[in-house]
N, C-alpha and C positions, 0 to 999 in steps of 0.2 A: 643723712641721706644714704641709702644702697645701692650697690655698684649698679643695679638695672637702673633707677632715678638719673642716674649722672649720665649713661649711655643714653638713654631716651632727650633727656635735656640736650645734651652734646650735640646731636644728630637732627633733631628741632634745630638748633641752633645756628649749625652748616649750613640745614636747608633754607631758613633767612637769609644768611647771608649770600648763597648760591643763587636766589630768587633776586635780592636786590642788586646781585653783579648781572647777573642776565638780561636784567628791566632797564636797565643804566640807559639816558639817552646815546643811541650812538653818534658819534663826530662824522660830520658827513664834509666833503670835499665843494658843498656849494656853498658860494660865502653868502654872508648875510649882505643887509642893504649896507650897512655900516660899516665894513670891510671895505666894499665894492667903492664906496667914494670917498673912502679914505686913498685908492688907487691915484696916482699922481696923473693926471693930464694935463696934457697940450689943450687939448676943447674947453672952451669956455663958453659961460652962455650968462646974461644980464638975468635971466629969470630961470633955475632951477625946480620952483616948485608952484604948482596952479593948484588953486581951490577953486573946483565948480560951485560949490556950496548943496545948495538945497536943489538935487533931481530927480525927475517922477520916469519909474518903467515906462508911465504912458508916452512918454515924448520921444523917447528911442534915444539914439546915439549921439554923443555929445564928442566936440575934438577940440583940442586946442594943437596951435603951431608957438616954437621954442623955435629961436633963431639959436644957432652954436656958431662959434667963430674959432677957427685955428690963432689962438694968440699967442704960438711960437714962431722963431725965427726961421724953420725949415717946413716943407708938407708933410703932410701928415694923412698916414691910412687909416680911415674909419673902417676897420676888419669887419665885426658883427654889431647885430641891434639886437635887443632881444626883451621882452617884456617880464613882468613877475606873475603874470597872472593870464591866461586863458582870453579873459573879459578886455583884454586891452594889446592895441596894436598899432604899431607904429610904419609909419612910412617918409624916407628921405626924400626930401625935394632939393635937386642941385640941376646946375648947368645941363644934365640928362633928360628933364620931365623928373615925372615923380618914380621911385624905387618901394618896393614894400609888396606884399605887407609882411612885416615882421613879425613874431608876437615872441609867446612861451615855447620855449624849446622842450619837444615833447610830447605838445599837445595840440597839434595843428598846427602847430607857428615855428614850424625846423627853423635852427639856427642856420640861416643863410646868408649868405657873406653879403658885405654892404661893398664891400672893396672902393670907396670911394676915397680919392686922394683930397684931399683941401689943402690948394696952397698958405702960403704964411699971410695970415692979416685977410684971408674969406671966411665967408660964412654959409653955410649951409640953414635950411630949412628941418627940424621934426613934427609930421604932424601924429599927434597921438591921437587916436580914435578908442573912447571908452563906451562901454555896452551895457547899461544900466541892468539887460532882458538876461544877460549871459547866466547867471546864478539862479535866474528863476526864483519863486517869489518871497526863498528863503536869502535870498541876496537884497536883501532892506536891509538898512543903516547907515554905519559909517566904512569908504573903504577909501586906503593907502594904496596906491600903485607904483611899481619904480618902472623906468625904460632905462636901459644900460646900453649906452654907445660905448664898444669899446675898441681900443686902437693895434694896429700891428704889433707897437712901441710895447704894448700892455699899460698904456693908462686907461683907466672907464670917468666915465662921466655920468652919473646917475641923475635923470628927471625925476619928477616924482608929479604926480596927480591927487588929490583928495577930490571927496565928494560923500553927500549924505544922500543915500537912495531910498526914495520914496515908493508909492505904490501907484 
């Protein structure tokens, strides 16, 4: 091979490898769902995760309500609510009326403080309200949603919603 072959190869070469350091996912500072409830909390809740099953755009909006109970020995600040997704929004029900709505921080749904105290051994209300219309009508199929209660303390407590969207 001659000295131009090697230079030309070399410099190919770099430029791969410069293309594949640049393309690299970058690490971003939001956790995933799997992080987030591995977070230790105080909140506890008998039902973590609902399947609506099989919903059609034409019916509109679907909710379910999650009882949460503080099952520590002290109270405890529910800080933020905050949704994973645009399509889905939560609102607290306690001793106040109802609080919310919460969603995606970002995108209509600021993260706005829930500032709700729950003494030791109550329970609070979440009702989650999902929007089968939100995605329009490229939003058929299967979709995962989380809500993340999380506390002053810094523990979260992740719901989760499924559902198959129809047409």
């Amino acid at each position: 091979m001659n000295r131009n072959n090697i230079v030309i190869f070399s410099v190919v070469l770099l430029g791969l490898f410069g293309l594949m350091w640049w393309g690299r996912p970058a690490t971003s500072s939001t956790p995933s769902p799997q992080s987030i409830e591995e977070s230790e909390s105080i909140l506890s809740a008998p039902e973590t995760l609902y399947d609506f099953g099989r919903i059609s755009m034409a019916d509109g909006l679907v909710n379910k309500i999650f009882r949460i109970t503080n099952s520590g020995a002290r109270e405890v600040e529910l800080q933020t609510i905050t949704t994973s997704c645009m399509c889905t929004t939560a609102y607290l029900i306690g001793p106040r009326g109802e609080a919310g709505p919460f969603g995606m921080p970002g995108h209509g749904g600021a993260a706005k403080s829930a500032n709700e105290l729950i003494p030791a051994g109550e329970s609070r209300e979440i009702k989650v309200v999902y929007d089968p219309n939100a995605h329009g009508p490229a939003g058929i199929g299967p979709v995962d949603r989380f809500i993340y209660l999380e506390e002053k303390s810094g523990g979260t407590l992740a719901l989760e919603i499924k559902a198959v969207v129809t047409p």
